[in-house]
C-alpha positions as YAML, in Angstrom:
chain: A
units: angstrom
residues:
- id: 1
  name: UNK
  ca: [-33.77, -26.76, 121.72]
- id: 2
  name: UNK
  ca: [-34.55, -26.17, 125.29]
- id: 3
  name: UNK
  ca: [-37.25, -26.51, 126.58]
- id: 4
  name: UNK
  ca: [-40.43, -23.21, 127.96]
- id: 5
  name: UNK
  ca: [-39.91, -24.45, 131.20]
- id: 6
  name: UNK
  ca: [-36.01, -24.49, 130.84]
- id: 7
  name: UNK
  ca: [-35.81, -21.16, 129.18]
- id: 8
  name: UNK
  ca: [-38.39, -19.87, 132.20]
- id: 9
  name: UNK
  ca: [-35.53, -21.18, 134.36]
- id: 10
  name: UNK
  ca: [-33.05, -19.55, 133.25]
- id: 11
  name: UNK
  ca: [-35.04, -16.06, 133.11]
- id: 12
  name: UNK
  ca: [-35.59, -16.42, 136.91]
- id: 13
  name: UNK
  ca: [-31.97, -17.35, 137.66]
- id: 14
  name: UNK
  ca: [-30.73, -14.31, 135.45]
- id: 15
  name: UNK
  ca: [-33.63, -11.68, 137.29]
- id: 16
  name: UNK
  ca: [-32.29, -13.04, 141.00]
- id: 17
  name: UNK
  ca: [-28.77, -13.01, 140.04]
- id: 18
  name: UNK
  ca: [-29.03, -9.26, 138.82]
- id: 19
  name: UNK
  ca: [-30.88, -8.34, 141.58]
- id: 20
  name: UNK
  ca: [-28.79, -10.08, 144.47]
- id: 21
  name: UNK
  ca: [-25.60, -8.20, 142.48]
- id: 22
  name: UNK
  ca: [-27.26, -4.78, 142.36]
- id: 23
  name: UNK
  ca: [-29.58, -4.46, 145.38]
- id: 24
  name: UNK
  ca: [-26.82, -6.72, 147.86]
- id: 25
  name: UNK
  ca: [-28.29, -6.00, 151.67]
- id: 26
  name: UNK
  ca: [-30.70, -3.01, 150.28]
- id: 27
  name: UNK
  ca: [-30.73, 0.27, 148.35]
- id: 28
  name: UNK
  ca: [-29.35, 2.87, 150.68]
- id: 29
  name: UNK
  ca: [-30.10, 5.37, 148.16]
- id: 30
  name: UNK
  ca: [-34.04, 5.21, 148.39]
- id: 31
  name: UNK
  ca: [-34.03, 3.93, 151.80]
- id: 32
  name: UNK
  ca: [-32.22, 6.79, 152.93]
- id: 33
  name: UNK
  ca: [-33.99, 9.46, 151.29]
- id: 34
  name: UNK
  ca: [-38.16, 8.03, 150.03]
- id: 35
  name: UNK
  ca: [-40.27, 6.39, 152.48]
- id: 36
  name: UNK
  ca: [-41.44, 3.11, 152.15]
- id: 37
  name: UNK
  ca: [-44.89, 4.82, 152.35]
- id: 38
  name: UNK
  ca: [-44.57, 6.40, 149.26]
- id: 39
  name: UNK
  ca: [-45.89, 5.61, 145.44]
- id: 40
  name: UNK
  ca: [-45.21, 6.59, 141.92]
- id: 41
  name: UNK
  ca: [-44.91, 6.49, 138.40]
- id: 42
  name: UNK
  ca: [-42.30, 6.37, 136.04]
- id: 43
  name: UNK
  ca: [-42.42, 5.84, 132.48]
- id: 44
  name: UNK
  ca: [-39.90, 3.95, 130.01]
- id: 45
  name: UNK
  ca: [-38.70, 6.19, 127.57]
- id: 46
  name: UNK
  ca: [-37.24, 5.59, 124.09]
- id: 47
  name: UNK
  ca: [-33.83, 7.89, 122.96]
- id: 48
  name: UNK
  ca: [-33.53, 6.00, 119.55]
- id: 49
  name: UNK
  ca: [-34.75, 4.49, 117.16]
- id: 50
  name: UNK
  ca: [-35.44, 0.83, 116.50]
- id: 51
  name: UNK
  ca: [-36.91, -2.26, 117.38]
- id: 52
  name: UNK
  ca: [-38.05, -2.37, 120.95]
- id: 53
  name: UNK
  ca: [-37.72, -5.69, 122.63]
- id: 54
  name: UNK
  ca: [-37.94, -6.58, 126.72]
- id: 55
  name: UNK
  ca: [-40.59, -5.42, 127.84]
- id: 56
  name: UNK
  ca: [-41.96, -9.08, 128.42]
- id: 57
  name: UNK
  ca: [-38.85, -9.43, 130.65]
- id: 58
  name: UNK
  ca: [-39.15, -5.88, 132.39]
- id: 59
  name: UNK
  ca: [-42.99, -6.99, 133.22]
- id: 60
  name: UNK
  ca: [-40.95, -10.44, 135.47]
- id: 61
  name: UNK
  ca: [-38.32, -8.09, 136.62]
- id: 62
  name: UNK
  ca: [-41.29, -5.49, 138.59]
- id: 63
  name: UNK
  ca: [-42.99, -8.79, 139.86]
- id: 64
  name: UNK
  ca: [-40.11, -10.21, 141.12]
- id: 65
  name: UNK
  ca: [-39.50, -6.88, 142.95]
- id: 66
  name: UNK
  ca: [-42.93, -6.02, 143.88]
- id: 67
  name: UNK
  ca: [-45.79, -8.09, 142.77]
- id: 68
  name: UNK
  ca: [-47.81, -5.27, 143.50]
- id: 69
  name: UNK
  ca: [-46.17, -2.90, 141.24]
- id: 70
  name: UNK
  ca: [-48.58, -2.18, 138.01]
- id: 71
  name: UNK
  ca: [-47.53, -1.97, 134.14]
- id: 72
  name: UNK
  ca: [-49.60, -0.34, 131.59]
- id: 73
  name: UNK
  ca: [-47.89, -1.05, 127.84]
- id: 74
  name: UNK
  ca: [-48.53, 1.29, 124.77]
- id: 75
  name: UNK
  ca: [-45.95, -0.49, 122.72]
- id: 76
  name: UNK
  ca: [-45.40, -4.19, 122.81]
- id: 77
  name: UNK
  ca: [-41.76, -6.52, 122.14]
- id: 78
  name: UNK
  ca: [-40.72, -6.01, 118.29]
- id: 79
  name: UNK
  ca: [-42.67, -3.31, 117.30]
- id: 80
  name: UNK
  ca: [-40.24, -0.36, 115.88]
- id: 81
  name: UNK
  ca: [-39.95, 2.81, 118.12]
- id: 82
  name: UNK
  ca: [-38.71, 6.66, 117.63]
- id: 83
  name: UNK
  ca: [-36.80, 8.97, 119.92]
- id: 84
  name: UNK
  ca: [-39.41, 9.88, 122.08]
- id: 85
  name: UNK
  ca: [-41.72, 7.23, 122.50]
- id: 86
  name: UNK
  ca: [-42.99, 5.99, 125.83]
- id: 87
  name: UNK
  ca: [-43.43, 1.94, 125.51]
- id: 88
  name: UNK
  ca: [-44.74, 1.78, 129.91]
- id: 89
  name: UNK
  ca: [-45.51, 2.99, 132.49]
- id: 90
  name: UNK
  ca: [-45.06, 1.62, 135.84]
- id: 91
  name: UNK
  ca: [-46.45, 2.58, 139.25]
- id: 92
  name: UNK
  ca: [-46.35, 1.62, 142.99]
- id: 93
  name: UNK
  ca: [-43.82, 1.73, 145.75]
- id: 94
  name: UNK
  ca: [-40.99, 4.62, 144.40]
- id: 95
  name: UNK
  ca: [-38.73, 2.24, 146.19]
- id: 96
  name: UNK
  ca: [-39.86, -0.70, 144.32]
- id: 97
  name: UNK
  ca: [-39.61, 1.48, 141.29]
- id: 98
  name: UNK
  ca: [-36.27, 2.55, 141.97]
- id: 99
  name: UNK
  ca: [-34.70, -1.04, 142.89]
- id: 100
  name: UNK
  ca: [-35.82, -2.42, 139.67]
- id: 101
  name: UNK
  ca: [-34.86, 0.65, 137.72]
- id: 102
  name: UNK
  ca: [-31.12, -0.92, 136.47]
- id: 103
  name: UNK
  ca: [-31.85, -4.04, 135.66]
- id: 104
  name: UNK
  ca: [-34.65, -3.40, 133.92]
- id: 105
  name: UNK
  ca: [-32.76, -0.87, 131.99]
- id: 106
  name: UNK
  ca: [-29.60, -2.88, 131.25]
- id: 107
  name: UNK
  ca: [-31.56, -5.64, 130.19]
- id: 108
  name: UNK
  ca: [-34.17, -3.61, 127.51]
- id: 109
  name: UNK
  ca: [-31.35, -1.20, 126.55]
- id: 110
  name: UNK
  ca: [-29.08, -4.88, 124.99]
- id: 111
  name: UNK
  ca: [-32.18, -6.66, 123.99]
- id: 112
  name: UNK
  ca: [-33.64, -3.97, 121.45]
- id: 113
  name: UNK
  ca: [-30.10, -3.35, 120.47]
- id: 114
  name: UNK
  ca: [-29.87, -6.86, 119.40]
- id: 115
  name: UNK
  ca: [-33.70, -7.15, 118.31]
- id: 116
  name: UNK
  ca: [-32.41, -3.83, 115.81]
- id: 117
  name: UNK
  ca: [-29.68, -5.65, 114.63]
- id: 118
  name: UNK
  ca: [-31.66, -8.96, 113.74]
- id: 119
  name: UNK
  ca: [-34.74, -7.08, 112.17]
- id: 120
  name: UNK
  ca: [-31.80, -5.55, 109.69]
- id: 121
  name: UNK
  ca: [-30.68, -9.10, 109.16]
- id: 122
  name: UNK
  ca: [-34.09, -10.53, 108.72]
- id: 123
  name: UNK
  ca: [-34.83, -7.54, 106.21]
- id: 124
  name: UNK
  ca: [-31.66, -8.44, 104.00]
- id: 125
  name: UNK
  ca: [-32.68, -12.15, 103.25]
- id: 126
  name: UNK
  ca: [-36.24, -11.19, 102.29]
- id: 127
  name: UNK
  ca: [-37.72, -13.18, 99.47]
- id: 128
  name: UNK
  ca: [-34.75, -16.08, 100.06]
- id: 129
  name: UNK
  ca: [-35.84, -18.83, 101.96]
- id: 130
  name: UNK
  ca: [-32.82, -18.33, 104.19]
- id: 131
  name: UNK
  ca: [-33.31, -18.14, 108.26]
- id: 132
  name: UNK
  ca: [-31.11, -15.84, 110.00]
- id: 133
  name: UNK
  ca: [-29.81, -17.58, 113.60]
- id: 134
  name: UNK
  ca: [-27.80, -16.72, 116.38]
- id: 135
  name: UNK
  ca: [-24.92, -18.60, 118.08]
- id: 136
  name: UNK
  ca: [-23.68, -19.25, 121.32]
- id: 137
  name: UNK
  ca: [-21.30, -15.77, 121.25]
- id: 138
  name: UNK
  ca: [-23.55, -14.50, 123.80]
- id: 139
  name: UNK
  ca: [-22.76, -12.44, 126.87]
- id: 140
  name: UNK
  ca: [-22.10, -15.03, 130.06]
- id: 141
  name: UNK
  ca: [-25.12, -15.30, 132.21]
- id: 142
  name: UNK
  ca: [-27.43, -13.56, 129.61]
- id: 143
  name: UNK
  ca: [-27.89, -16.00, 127.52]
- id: 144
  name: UNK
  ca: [-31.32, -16.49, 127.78]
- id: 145
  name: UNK
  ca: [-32.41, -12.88, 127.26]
- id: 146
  name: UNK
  ca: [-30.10, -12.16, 124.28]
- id: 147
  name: UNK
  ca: [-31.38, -15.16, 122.14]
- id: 148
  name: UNK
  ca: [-35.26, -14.01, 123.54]
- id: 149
  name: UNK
  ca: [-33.78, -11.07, 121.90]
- id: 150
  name: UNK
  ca: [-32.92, -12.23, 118.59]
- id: 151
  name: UNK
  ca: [-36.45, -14.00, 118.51]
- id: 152
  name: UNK
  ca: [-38.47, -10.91, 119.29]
- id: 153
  name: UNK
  ca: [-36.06, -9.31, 116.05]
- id: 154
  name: UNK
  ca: [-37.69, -12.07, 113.98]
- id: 155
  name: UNK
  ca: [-34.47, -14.51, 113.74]
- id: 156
  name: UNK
  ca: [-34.33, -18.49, 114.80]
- id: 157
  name: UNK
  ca: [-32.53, -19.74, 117.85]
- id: 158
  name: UNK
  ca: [-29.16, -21.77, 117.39]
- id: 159
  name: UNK
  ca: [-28.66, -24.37, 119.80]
- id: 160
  name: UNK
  ca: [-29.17, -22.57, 123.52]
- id: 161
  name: UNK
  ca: [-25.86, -24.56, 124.84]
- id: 162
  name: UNK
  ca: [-23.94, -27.91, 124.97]
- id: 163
  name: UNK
  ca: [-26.33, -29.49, 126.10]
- id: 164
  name: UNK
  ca: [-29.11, -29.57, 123.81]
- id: 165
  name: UNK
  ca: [-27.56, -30.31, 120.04]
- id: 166
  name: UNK
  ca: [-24.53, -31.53, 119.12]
- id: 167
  name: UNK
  ca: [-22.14, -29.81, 117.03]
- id: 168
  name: UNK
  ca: [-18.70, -31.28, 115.71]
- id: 169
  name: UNK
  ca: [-16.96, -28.47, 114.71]
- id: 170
  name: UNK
  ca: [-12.78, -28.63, 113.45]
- id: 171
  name: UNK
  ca: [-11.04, -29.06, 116.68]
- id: 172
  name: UNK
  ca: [-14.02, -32.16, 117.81]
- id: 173
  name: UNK
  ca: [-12.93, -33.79, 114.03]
- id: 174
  name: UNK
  ca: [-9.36, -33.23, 114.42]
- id: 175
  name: UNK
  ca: [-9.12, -34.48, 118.20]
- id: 176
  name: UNK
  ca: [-11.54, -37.47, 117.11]
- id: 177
  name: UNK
  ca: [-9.45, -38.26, 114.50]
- id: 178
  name: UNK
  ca: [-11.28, -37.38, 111.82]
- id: 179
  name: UNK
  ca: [-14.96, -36.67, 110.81]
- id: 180
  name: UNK
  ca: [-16.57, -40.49, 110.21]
- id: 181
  name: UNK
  ca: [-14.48, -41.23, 113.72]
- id: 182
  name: UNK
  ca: [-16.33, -38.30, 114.72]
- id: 183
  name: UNK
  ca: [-19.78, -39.21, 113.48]
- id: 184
  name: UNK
  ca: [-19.68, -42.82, 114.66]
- id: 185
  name: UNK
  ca: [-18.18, -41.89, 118.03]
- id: 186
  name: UNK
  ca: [-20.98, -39.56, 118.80]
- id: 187
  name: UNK
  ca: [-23.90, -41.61, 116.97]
- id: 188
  name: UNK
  ca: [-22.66, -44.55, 119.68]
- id: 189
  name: UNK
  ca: [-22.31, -41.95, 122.66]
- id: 190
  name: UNK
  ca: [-25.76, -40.76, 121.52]
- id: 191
  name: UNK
  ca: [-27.52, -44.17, 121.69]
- id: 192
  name: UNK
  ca: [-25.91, -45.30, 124.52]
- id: 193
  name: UNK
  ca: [-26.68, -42.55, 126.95]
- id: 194
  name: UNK
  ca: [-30.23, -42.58, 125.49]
- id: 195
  name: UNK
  ca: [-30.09, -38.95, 124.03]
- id: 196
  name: UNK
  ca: [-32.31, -37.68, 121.45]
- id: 197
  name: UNK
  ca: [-30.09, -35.06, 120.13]
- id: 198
  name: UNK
  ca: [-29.84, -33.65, 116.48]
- id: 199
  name: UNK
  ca: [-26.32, -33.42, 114.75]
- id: 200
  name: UNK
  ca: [-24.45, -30.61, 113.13]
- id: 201
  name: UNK
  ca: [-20.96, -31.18, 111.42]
- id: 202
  name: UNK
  ca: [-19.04, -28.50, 110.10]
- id: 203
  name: UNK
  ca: [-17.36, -28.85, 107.02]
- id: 204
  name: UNK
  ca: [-14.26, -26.59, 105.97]
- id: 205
  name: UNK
  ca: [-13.95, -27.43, 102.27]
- id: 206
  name: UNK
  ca: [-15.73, -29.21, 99.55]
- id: 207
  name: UNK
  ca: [-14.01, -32.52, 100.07]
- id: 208
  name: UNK
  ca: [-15.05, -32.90, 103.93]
- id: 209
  name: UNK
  ca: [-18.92, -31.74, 102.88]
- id: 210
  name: UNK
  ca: [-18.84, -35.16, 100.87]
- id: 211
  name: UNK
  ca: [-16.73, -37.21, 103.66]
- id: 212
  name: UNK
  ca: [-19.98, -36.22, 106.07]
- id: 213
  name: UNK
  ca: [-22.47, -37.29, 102.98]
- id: 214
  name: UNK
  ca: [-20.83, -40.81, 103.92]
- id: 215
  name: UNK
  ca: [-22.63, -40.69, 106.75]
- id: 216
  name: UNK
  ca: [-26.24, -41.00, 108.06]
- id: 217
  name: UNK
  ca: [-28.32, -39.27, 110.41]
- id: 218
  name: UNK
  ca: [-26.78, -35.82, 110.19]
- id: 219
  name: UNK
  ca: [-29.30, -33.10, 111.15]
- id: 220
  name: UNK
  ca: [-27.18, -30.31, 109.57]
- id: 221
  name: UNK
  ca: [-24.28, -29.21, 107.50]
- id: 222
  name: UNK
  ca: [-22.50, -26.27, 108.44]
- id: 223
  name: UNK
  ca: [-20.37, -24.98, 105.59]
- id: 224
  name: UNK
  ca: [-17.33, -22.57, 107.81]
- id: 225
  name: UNK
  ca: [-15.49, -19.52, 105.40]
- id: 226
  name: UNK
  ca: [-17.03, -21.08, 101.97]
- id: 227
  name: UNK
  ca: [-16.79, -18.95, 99.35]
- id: 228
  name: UNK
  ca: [-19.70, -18.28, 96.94]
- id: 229
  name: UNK
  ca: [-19.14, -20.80, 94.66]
- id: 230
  name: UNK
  ca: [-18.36, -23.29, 96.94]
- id: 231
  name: UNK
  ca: [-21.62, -22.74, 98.66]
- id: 232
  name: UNK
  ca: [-23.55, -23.24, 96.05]
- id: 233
  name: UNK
  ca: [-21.60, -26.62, 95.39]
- id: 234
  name: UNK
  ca: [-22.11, -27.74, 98.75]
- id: 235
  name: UNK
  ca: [-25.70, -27.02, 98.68]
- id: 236
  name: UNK
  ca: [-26.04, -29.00, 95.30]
- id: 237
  name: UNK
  ca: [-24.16, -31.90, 96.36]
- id: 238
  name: UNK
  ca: [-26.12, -32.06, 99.36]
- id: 239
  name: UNK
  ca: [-29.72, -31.86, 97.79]
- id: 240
  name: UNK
  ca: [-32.09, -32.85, 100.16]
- id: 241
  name: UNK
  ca: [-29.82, -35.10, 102.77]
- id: 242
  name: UNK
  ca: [-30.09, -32.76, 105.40]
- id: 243
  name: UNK
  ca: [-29.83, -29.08, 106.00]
- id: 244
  name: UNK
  ca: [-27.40, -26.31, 105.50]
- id: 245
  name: UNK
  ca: [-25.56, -23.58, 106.87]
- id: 246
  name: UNK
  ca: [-23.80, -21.08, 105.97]
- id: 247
  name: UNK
  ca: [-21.64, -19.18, 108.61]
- id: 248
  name: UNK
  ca: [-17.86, -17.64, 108.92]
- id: 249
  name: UNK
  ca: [-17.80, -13.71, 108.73]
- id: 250
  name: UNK
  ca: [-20.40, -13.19, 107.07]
- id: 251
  name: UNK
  ca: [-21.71, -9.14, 107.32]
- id: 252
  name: UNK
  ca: [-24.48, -7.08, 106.11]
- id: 253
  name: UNK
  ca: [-22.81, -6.69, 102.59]
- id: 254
  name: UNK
  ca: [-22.02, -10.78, 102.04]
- id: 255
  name: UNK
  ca: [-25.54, -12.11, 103.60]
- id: 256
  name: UNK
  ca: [-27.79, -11.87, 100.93]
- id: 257
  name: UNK
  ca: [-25.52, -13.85, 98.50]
- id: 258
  name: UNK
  ca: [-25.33, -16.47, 100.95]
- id: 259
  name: UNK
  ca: [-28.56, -16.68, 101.23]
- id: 260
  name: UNK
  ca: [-28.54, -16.80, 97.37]
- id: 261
  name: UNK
  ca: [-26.30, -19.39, 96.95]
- id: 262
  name: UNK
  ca: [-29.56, -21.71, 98.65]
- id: 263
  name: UNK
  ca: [-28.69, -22.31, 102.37]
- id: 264
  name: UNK
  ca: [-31.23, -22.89, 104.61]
- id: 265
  name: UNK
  ca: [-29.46, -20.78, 107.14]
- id: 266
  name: UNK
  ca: [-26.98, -18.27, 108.36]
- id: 267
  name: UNK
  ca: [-25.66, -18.06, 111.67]
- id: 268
  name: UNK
  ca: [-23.77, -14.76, 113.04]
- id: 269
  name: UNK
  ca: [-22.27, -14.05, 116.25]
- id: 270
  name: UNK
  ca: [-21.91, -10.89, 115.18]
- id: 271
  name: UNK
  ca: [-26.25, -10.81, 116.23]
- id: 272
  name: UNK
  ca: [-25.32, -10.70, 119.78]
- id: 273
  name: UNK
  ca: [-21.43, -9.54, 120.60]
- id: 274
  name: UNK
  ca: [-21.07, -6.85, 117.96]
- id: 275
  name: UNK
  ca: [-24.23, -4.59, 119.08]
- id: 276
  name: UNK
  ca: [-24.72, -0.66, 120.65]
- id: 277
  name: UNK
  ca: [-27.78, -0.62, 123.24]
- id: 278
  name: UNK
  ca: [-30.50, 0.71, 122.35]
- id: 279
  name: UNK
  ca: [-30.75, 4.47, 124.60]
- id: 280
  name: UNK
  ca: [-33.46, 4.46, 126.76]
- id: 281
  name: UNK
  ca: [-34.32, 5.81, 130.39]
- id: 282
  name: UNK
  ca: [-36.73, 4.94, 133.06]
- id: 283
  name: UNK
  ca: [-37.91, 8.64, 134.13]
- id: 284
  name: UNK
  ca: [-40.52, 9.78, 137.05]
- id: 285
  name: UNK
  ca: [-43.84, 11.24, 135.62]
...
């Protein structure tokens, strides 16, 4: 996993990417029509219900704007919210206000969306000992706040990129030549560059799960479109070797016998690229 100070990266990159796209040479709007005299106070608030998650990253998005601009919070990141509910209020330069307003906005609005969707998740596997996680089927240039996201909703982090696991999945196998070619091609790669990084291989049927068992030093199995019963096989012939996971269209009405069947985890894509933002507005008070 990466690391605070690489995630802390990537939030900065993502707040003055968003703001070089929206605000470009200046908002004309409030510049033609507030002066830069004047102050505020706007409040965020909350047109559905859920789980509330961003405010954290609204908080960097007003100090990167205005470092002067101050936030009072009555609700913090993951606490559940109702139509109606006012989770901030922010005051300072109306321009400053303003500038920030979008991003801010966009940003809360997909987070909580996906922080709902997680908490559901989370909810379903209760008394398993089976971790929901997210996967890389995040929007581009987001990443970093969508997997905050899924956090906040009480899920575990997948790898955050290429960079920081390594996962053989089919098309690595089949263009490696097989999964042992695979393995020992990447367990060589691995020591040779001087990488520390775990190893996930996926396995698409009973027969490959016990091909990787041939193998040392695997981190994870993932076990892609097993049925029940094969799940549970896979998990029994694995025993304690190394971790498993369960993932492959897998929805709200299949997750809990997954989780059943004794995985350690369950990924889902479906976490962060199958969600409705949460409704909420920034509004003058």
């Amino acid at each position: 996993m990466i690391s605070e100070e690489q995630f802390k990266a990537e939030l900065d990159l993502i707040i003055k990417n968003a703001i070089r796209e929206d605000v470009g040479d200046g908002d004309h709007s409030s510049l033609a029509c507030i002066p830069d005299t004047a102050v505020g106070r706007a409040k965020l608030l909350v047109k559905d219900k859920g789980i509330i998650a961003g405010i954290g990253f609204a908080k960097k998005v007003f100090e990167y704007v205005d470092g002067e601009l101050e936030i009072e919070t009555f609700i913090k990141d993951g606490e559940p919210v109702e139509f109606g509910d006012v989770a901030f209020h922010v005051s300072g330069s109306s321009q400053s206000i303003l500038k920030a307003e979008r991003l801010v906005l966009n940003g809360m609005q997909r987070m909580s969306a996906i922080a709902t969707k997680t908490n559901y998740f989370v909810k379903l596997l209760e008394g398993t000992q089976t971790k929901i996680l997210d996967t890389r089927k995040t929007t581009p240039g987001i990443r970093a706040l969508e997997k905050w996201a899924v956090k906040i909703g009480g899920g575990e982090n997948h790898r955050f990129a290429l960079y920081d696991m390594v996962m053989l999945k089919d098309n690595h196998i089949d263009f490696a030549g097989g999964i042992t070619k695979a393995i020992e091609k990447t367990q060589n790669y691995l020591e040779e560059n001087s990488l520390d990084l775990k190893i996930i291989v996926e396995a698409r049927n009973l027969e490959e799960v016990k091909t990787i068992l041939k193998s040392d030093g695997i981190y994870r199995i993932l076990l892609d479109n097993f049925s029940f019963e094969d799940t549970r096989k896979a998990v029994k012939l694995i025993g304690d070797r190394c971790l498993t996971e369960s993932s492959g269209g897998i929805n709200e009405e299949t997750i809990r016998k997954y989780a059943e069947c004794g995985v350690n985890f369950i990924s889902s894509g479906a976490l962060t690229h199958s969600i409705y933002n949460m409704d909420l507005s920034l509004k003058a008070v």
